[in-house]
N, C-alpha and C positions, 0 to 999 in steps of 0.2 A: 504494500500500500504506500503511497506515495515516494515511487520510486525515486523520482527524478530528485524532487525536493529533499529525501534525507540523503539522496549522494551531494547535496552542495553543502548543506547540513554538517554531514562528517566530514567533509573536504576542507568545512571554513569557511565556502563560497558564499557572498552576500546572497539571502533568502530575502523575498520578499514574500508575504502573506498579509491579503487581503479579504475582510470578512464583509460580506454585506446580507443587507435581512432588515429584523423590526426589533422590535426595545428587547426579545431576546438576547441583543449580543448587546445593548447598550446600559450601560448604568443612569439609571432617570429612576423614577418615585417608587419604583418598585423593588428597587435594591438598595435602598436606602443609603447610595453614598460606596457599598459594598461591593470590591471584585465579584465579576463575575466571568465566567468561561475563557472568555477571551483574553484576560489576565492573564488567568491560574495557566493559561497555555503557554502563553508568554513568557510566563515566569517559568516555567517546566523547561521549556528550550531552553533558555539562557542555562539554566540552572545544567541540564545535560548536555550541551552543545559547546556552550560559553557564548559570549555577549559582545557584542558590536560588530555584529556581521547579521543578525536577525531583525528584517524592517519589518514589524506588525504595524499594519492600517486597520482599523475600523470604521469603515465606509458606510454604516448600519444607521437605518434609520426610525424612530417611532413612528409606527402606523405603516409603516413601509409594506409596499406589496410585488410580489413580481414584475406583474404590468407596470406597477409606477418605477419599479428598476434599469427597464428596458428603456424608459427616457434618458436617464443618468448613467448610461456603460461606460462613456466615455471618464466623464467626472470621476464616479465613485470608485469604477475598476480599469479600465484599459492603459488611461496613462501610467499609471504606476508597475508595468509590464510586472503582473505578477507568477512566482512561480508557484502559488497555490493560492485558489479560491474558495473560499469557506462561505456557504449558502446558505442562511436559514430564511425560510421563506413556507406559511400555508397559514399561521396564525390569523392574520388579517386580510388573509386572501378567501380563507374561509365565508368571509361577511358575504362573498359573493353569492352565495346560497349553491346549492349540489345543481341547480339549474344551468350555471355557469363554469361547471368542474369543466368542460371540455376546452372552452377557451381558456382556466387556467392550464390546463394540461399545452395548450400550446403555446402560450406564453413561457411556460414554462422551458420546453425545451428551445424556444429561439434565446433565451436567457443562455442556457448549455451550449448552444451551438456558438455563442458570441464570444464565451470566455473558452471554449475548444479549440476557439479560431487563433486566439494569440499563445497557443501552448504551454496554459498552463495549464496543473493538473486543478481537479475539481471536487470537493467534499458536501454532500448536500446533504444538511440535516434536517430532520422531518420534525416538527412542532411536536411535544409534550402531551397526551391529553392533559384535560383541559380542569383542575381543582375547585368546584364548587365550595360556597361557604365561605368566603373569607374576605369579604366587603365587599364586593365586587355586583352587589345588587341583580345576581343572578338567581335566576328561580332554578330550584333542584326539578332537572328532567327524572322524570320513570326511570327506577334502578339505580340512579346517583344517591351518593351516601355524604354527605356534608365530611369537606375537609378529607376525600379519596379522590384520586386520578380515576375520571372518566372518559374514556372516546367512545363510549355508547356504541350499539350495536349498531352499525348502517350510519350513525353521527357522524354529522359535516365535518368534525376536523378527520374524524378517523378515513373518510374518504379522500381530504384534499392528502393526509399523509400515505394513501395509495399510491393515490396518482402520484408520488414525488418518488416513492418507492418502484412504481413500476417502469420510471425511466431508465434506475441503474439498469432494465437487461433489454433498452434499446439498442438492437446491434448497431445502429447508425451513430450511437452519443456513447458507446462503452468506453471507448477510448482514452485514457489516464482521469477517469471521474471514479469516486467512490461514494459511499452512502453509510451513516451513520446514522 
């Protein structure tokens, strides 16, 4: 798994990694202030690689959606020619309702095909279900337990995390992307 990326890695060679997605990868109200993901990664490379050869961007935005990433490729990914793309993307694309899963679905992979196109490799991560209970003024669906991860049976996120999933085994987009 990310071949290309730990041969520069071990070599020394400047790494660039680039994360884009929704308040997932960004520290705002909801992490009150507190590392999240993208740190703790950051910190882990430096910490087994060593440091000053590792360029972390967080290109990530609140409320961010695929569709709305595909305006900003240039801005938030291409110029900074990265040699790994970190994707989270389904949480607020989800709002689209399951009516509109197929136009996510191919947003989605013009999204792939865009950062495939500048060689680098690709990690797409699929949204969380979703924790009912906890200020978020959400009513408990059928089956949800206050304060448990649900993607409900047939549930919109659990479906947009399909479709993200079933692109890792597009033979047209396999090509140095991986799926987490």
């Amino acid at each position: 798994m990310f071949h290309y990326t730990l041969e520069k890695l071990r070599a020394k060679s400047p790494v660039t990694i680039v994360a884009v997605g929704d308040s997932n990868n960004v520290i705002c109200g909801h992490t009150k202030g507190r590392f999240n993901w993208f740190h703790h990664l950051h910190l882990g490379l430096c910490e087994t690689f060593g440091d000053g050869f590792i360029y972390m961007i967080n290109s990530a935005v609140c409320g961010n959606t695929v569709t709305k990433q595909l305006t900003r490729m240039e801005q938030d990914i291409l110029r900074f020619k990265p040699d790994l793309v970190i994707a989270s993307f389904g949480i607020n694309d989800q709002g689209m309702g399951l009516g509109r899963i197929d136009e996510f679905r191919e947003n989605y992979r013009a999204f792939i095909r865009q950062v495939q196109g500048t060689g680098a490799e690709l990690l797409l991560r699929t949204p969380a279900p979703k924790v009912f209970g906890y200020g978020y003024g959400d009513a408990l669906p059928p089956g949800a337990k206050q304060g448990e991860p649900w993607a409900g049976e047939g549930g919109v996120i659990g479906a947009f995390s399909d479709a993200i999933r079933s692109e890792e085994h597009t033979s047209e987009l396999q090509s140095r992307q991986y799926l987490v």
